[in-house]
KEPAVEX-265471 format. One line per field, with one value per residue (C-alpha): residue in one letter; residue number from 0; x, y negated, z. Coordinates in nm, 3 decimals. Layout:
<nodes>
ropa = (A/...) $
dodren = (NUM/...) $
px = (X/...) $
py = (Y/...) $
pz = (Z/...) $
</nodes>
This chain:
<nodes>
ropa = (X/X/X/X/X/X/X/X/X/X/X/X/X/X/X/X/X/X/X/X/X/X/X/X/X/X/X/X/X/X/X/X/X/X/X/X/X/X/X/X/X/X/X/X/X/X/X/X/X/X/X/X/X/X/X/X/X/X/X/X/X/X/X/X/X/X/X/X/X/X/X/X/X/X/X/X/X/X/X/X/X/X/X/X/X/X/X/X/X/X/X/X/X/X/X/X/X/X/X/X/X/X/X/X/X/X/X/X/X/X/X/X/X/X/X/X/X/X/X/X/X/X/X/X/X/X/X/X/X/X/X/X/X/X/X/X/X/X/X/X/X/X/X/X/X/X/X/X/X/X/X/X/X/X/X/X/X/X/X/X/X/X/X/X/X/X/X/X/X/X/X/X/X/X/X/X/X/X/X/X/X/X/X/X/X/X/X/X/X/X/X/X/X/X/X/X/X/X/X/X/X/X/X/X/X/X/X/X/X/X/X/X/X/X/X/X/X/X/X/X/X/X/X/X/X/X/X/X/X/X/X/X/X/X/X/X/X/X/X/X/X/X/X/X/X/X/X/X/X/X/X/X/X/X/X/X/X/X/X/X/X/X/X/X/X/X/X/X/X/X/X/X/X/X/X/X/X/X/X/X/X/X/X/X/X/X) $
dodren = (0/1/2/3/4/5/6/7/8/9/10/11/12/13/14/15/16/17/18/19/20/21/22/23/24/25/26/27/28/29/30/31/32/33/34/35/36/37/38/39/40/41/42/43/44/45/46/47/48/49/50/51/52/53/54/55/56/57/58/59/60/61/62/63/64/65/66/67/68/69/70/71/72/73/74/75/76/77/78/79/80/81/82/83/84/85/86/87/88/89/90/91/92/93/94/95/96/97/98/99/100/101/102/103/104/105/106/107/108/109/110/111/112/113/114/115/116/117/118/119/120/121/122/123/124/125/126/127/128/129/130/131/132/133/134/135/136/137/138/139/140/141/142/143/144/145/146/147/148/149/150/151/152/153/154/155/156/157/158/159/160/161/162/163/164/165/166/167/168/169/170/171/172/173/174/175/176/177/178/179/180/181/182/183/184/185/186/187/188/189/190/191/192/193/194/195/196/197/198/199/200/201/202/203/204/205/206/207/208/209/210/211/212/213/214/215/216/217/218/219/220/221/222/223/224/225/226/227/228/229/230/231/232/233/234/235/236/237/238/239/240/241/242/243/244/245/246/247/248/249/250/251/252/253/254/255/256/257/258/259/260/261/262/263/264/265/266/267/268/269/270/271/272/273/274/275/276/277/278/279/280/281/282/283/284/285) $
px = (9.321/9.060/9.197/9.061/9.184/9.024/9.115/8.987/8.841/9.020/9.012/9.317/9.338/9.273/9.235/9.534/9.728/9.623/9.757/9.994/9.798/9.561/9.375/9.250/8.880/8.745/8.514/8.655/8.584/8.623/8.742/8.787/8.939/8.890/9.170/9.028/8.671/8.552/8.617/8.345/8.342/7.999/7.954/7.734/7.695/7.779/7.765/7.690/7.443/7.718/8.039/8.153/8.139/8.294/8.665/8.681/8.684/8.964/9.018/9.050/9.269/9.501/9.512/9.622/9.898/10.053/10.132/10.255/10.485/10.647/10.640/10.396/10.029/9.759/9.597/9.208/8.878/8.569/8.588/8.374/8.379/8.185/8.164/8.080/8.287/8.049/8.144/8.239/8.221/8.578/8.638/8.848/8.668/8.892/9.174/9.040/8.936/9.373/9.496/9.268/9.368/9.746/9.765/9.556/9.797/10.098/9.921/9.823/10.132/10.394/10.550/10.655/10.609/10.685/10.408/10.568/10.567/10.255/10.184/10.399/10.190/9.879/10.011/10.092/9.705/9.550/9.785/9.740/9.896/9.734/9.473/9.626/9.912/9.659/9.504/9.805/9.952/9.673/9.703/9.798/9.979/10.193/10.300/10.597/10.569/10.495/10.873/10.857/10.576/10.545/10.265/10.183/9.905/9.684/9.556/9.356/9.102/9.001/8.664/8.586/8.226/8.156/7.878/7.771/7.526/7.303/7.257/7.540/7.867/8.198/8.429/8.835/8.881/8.582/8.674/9.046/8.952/8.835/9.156/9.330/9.664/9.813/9.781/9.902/10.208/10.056/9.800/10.051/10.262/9.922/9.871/10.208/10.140/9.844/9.929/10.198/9.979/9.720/9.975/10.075/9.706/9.637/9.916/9.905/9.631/9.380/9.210/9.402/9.180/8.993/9.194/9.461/9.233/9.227/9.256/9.277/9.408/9.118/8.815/8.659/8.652/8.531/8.271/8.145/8.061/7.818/7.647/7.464/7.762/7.878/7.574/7.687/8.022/7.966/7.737/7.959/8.218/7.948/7.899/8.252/8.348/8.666/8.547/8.698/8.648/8.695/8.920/8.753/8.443/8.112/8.141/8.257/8.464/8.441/8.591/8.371/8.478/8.279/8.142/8.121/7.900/7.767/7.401/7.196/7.261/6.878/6.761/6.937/7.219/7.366/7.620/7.857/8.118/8.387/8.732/9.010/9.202/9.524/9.602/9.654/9.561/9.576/9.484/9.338/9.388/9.073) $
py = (-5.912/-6.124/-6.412/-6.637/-6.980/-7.164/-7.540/-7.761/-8.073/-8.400/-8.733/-8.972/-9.310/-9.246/-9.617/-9.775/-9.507/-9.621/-9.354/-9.241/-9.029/-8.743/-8.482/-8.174/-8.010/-7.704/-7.739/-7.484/-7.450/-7.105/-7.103/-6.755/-6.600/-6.287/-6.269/-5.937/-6.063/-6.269/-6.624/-6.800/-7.073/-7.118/-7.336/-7.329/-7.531/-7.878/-8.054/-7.708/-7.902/-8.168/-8.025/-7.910/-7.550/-7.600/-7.571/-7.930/-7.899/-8.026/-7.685/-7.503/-7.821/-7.769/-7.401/-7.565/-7.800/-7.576/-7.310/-7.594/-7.722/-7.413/-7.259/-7.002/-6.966/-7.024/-6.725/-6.689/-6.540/-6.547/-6.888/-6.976/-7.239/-7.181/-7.610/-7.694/-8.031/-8.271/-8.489/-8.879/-8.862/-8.977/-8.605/-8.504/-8.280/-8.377/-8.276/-7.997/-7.875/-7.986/-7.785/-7.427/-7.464/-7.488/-7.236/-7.003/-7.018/-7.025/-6.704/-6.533/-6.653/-6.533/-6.871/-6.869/-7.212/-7.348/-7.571/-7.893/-7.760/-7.723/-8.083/-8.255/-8.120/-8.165/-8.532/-8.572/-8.486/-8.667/-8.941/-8.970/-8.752/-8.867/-8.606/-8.359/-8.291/-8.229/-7.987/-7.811/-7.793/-7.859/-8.024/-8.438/-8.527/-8.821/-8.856/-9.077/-8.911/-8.591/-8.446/-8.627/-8.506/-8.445/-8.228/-8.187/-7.980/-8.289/-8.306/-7.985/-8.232/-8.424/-8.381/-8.526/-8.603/-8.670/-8.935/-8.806/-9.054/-8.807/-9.077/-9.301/-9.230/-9.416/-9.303/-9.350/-9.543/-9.784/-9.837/-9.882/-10.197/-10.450/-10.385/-10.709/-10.715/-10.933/-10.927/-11.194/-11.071/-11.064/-10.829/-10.619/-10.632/-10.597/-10.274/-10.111/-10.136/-9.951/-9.712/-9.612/-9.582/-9.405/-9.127/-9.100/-9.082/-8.821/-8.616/-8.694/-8.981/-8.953/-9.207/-9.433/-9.410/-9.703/-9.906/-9.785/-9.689/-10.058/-10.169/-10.533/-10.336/-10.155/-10.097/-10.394/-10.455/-10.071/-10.150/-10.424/-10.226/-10.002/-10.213/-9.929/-9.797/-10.140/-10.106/-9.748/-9.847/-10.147/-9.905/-9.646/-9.893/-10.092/-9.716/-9.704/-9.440/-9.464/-9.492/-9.506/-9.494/-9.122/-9.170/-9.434/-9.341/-9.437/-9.074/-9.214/-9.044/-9.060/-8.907/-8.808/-8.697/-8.607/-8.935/-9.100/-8.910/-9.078/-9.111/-9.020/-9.249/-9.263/-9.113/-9.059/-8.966/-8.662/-8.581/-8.277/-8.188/-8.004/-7.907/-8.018/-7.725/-7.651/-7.434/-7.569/-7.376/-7.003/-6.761/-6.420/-6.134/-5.906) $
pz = (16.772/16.984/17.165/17.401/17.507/17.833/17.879/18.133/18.176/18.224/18.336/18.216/18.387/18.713/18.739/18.741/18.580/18.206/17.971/18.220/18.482/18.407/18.658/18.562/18.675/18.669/18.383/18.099/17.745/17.635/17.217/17.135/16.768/16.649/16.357/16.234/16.212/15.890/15.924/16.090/16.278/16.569/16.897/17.166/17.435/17.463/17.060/16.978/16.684/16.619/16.528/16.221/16.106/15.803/15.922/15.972/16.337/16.596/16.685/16.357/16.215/16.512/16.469/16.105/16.227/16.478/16.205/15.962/16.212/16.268/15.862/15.831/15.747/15.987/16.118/16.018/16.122/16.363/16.577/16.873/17.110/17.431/17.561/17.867/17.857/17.756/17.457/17.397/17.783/17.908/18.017/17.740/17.522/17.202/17.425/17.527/17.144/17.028/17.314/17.215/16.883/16.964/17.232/17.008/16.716/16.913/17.079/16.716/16.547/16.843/16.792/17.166/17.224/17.608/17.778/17.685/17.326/17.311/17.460/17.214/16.911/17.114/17.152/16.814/16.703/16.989/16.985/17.356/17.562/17.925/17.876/17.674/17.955/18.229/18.005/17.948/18.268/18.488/18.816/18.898/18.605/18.514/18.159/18.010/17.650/17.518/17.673/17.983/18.224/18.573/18.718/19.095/19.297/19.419/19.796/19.855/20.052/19.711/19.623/19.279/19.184/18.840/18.752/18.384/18.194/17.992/17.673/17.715/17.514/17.381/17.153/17.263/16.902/17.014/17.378/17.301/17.015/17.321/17.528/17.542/17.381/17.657/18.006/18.242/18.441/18.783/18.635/18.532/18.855/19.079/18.858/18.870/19.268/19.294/19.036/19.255/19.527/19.365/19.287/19.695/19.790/19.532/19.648/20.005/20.162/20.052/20.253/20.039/19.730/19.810/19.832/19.561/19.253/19.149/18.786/18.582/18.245/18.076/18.332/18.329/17.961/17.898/18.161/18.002/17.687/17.918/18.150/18.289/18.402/18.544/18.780/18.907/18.952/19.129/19.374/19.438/19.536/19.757/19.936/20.010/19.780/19.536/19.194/18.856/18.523/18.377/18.066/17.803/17.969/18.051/18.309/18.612/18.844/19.251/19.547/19.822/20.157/20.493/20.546/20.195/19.999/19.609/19.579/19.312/19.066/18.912/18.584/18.318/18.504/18.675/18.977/18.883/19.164/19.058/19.229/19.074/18.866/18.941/18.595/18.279/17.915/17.936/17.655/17.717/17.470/17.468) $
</nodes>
């Protein structure tokens, strides 16, 4: 049996949203297994000369975890990971890897798991489940905890433009150490209102991304450890253009429309524009 698992892209944050709001894009890794090939495990693509091959790997170890959970062995053989999420980015590639590796043993094992199932072992790996939940469900997503999501199909008008530096990178363990453990209550308050409005212009206004996708919880901080992405923030907002930080960053993620388009950023940088993508995880059986 060859299966293959395709998970998207995501960006968790959305601003305001901290751990609570996640979007999915149409940027899919492909992780297929071949449970009647020898075991193996290859990449190509993104970190294709980075991760491990030894079994190690956040796919394989959910593949692992999944079958635990539920009693029986894992199932084993030929793994490959076709990335085209790049990694340490803020655009979920670790969720991205957790997700493959459940859906692909719930898939091999016939373990019949349901979406949010699948989410609350993703979560449990992760530890996050912001960008695991878009990735499994695709779509706008708002997460309380792993059993309590919401998902909605986004404005069609949204245009997302990613701002990918090509040598930056942060890890989530590194950018979530300089969050402040307090926050003064009108911080708090000023960020509960324009998470709320972030959601309605998502779903509905856009036009009121500017103005919503405001943050005084993580952004600044996580900005500060990439001052290179400071300066492209600070220009896309001076354009006009809704900007936030994509996940734990340094990718930066912007909404264009007919008159607001983001400028080239300079080198070491790239623009990707991607729709968002309204499906979640799906496995293929070849």
């Amino acid at each position: 049996m060859r299966l293959t698992a395709r998970v998207p892209a995501t960006s968790a944050n959305l601003g305001p949203g901290f751990d609570c709001f996640g979007l999915a894009l149409d940027l899919v890794n492909e992780v297929t297994l071949d449970i009647d090939a020898e075991p193996d495990v290859t990449w190509e693509g993104e970190g294709a000369t980075e991760l491990p091959t030894d079994g190690t790997d956040l796919v394989t170890r959910s593949i692992a975890e999944t079958a635990r959970r539920h009693g029986v062995d894992a199932p084993v053989g030929a793994l490959h990971g076709a990335n085209v999420i790049p990694l340490e980015r803020g655009l979920g590639s670790s969720a991205a890897a957790v997700v493959a590796g459940v859906v692909l043993a719930d898939a091999a094992l016939d373990l019949g798991m349901s979406p949010t199932d699948v989410l609350e072992v993703a979560a449990a790996i992760e530890r996050h489940p912001d960008n695991a939940a878009a990735a499994v469900f695709g779509g706008f997503t708002m997460v309380v905890d792993a059993r309590v999501v919401a998902r909605f199909d986004p404005d069609p008008q949204l245009r997302p433009a990613l701002l990918i530096p090509d040598d930056l990178r942060i890890s989530t363990d590194e950018a979530r150490r300089v969050l402040p453990a307090i926050v003064p209550r009108p911080d708090a308050v000023a960020n509960a209102g324009h998470a709320a409005l972030t959601a309605v212009a998502l779903l509905h206004e856009p036009g009121l991304l500017f103005a919503a996708m405001r943050d005084l919880l993580h952004e600044d901080v996580r900005l500060r450890l990439v001052p290179a992405a400071l300066t492209v923030y600070e220009s896309v907002r001076a354009d006009g253009i809704p900007v936030c930080v994509s996940g734990s960053g340094p990718t930066l993620l912007a909404f264009e429309d007919d008159e607001h388009a983001v400028a080239d950023p300079g080198e070491g940088w790239r623009v990707l524009r991607v729709p968002v993508r309204v499906s979640g995880a799906e496995v293929i059986q070849a």
